[in-house]
Residue, then its C-alpha position, 0 to 999 in steps of 0.5 A: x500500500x503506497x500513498x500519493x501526496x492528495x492521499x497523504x494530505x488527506x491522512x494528514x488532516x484526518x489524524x490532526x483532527x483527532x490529535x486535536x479532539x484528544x488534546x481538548x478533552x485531555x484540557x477539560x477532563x479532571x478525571x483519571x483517565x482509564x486505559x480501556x477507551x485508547x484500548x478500545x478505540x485503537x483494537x476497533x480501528x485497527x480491526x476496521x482498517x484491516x478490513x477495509x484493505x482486504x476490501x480495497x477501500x480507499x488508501x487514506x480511508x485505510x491508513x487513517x484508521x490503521x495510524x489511529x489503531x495503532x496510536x490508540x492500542x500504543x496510548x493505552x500500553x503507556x498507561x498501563x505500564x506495558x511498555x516497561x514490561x515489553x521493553x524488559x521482554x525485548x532485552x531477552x535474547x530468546x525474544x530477540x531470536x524469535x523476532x529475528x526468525x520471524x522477521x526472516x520468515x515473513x520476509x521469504x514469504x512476501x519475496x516468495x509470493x512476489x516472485x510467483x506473482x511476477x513469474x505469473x504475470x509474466x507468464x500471462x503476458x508472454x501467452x498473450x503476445x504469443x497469441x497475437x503474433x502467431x495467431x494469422x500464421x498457422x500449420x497447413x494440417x490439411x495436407x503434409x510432407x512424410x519424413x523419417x525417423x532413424x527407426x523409421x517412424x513417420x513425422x509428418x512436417x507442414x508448410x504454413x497458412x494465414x487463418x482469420x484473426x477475427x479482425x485483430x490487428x497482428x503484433x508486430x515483432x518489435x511490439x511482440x519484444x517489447x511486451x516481454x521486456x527482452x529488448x536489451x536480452x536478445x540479439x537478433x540472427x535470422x529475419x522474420x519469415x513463415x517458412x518454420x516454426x522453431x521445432x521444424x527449424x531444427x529437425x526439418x532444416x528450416x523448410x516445414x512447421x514440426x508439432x511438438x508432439x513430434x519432438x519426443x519421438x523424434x529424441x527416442x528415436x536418433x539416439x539423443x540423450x540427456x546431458x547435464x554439460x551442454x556443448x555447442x550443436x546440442x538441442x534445448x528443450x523447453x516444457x511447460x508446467x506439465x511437462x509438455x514441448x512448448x519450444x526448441x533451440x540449439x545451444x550456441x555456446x557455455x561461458x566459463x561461467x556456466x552461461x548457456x547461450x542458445x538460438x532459436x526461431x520463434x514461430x513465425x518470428x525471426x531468430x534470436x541468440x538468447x539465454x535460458x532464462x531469458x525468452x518468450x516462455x516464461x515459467x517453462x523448465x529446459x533441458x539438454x539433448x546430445x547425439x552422435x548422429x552428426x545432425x538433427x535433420x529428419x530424413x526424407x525431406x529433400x525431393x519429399x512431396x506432400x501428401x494428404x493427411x491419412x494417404x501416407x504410407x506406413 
């Protein structure tokens, strides 16, 4: 909760008005004065301030009545003699453990909630850019290009087409990077065109659009595996939260401070060198495939011809 300065002023008045209120009534009353009215009044708006936040009420409506709970609930302590008492509890060093254990444990979990938040914010952001970029670019399914496994599996490839976008005016690349903030993280290789998406990039030299439900098949059947040390020509995967291929690249280079540099086509984007941490798919884990087959070429796709979907052979 932040306060702009018409909101501070506002707070301002508010408490100068109740000071003054105390400061008359403290001249005119002859009486001793009992710690129960500052108590009650603080604990009642304190409890309405809290209240009024998680409602979302206005800022100064809030921090007015939370200033004066708390001002209340303090006046009282004084008159009882509570804070002598806290002052001796907080020279313990048990107290002053505790409340270091617990300033620490709040903190982790505000920075905690914070970053799940920033990571879902983002994560919604890139899912809607992708959206409006790739959305009047789309995999022709009607018909496809039959290519090979090592094993002999067939992988159907595919050339792209324009879909209605229901009127929307596409992103363009510069607006689509702006959006995600990685303008000052990526260096742009290859120009924008529609003739791959990053998987058929990769696995189909740059000529068709691959699905990701290819992907799998694809690293069982040449013969890739796992690495934990990635070199230069070896492929990054990206999956999503369940666990699903949402994006491919070729790892470009490891700095000696273990910084892994990839490059990747992004849909029907341009390319870019970038980080594994930096990218369009925020929240997406990544990991790292090695083969001895000497290239990542599907085979087949030279002289293929396409095929309607169903009429391939086995």
């Amino acid at each position: 909760m932040s306060l702009d300065p018409i909101s501070l002023c506002a707070v301002g008045m508010i408490i100068i008005l109740a000071g003054g209120g105390l400061f008359v009534r403290a001249l005119l009353s002859r009486e001793k004065e009992s710690l129960w009215p500052p108590v009650a009044a603080g604990a009642l708006l304190t409890g309405l301030g809290v209240g009024l936040g998680v409602f979302r009420f206005d800022t100064w409506i809030v921090a007015s009545s939370l200033i004066l709970g708390v001002a209340g609930l303090a006046m009282g302590m004084l008159r009882t003699g509570a804070l002598a008492w806290s002052a001796k509890l907080l020279a313990r060093p048990v107290t002053q453990a505790v409340l270091v254990l617990t300033a620490g444990i709040v903190l982790l979990v505000v920075g905690t909630y914070q970053i799940d938040r920033d990571v879902q914010r983002d994560i919604t952001e890139s899912d809607r850019a992708l959206a409006q970029m790739t959305g009047s670019i789309a995999p022709d399914l009607s018909s496809s290009v039959v290519s090979r496994t090592d094993q002999g599996r067939v992988v159907h490839l595919h050339h792209s087409k324009s879909i209605d976008n229901e009127g929307q005016k596409p992103t363009s690349e510069a607006d689509f990077i702006r959006a995600l903030k990685l303008e000052a993280h990526l260096i742009q290789s290859g120009p924008a065109d529609n003739d791959c998406n990053c998987h058929g990039w990769i696995f189909a030299s740059g000529r068709y659009w691959l699905l990701s439900r290819w992907v799998d098949p694809i690293l069982q059947d040449n013969g890739y595996r796992e690495v934990q040390a990635p070199k230069a020509g070896d492929v990054a995967i990206f999956r999503d939260s369940n666990g699903q291929v949402s994006h491919s690249a070729l790892v470009r280079g490891r700095g000696a401070d273990g910084l892994i540099l990839l490059e990747s086509k992004w849909g029907q984007l341009g390319r870019y060198v970038h980080t594994a941490n930096k990218h369009a798919y925020p929240g997406h884990t990544v990991r790292y495939y090695h083969t001895d087959r000497g290239s990542h070429t599907l085979h087949g796709i030279e002289g293929s011809k396409p095929v309607e979907i169903g009429a391939e052979e086995d």
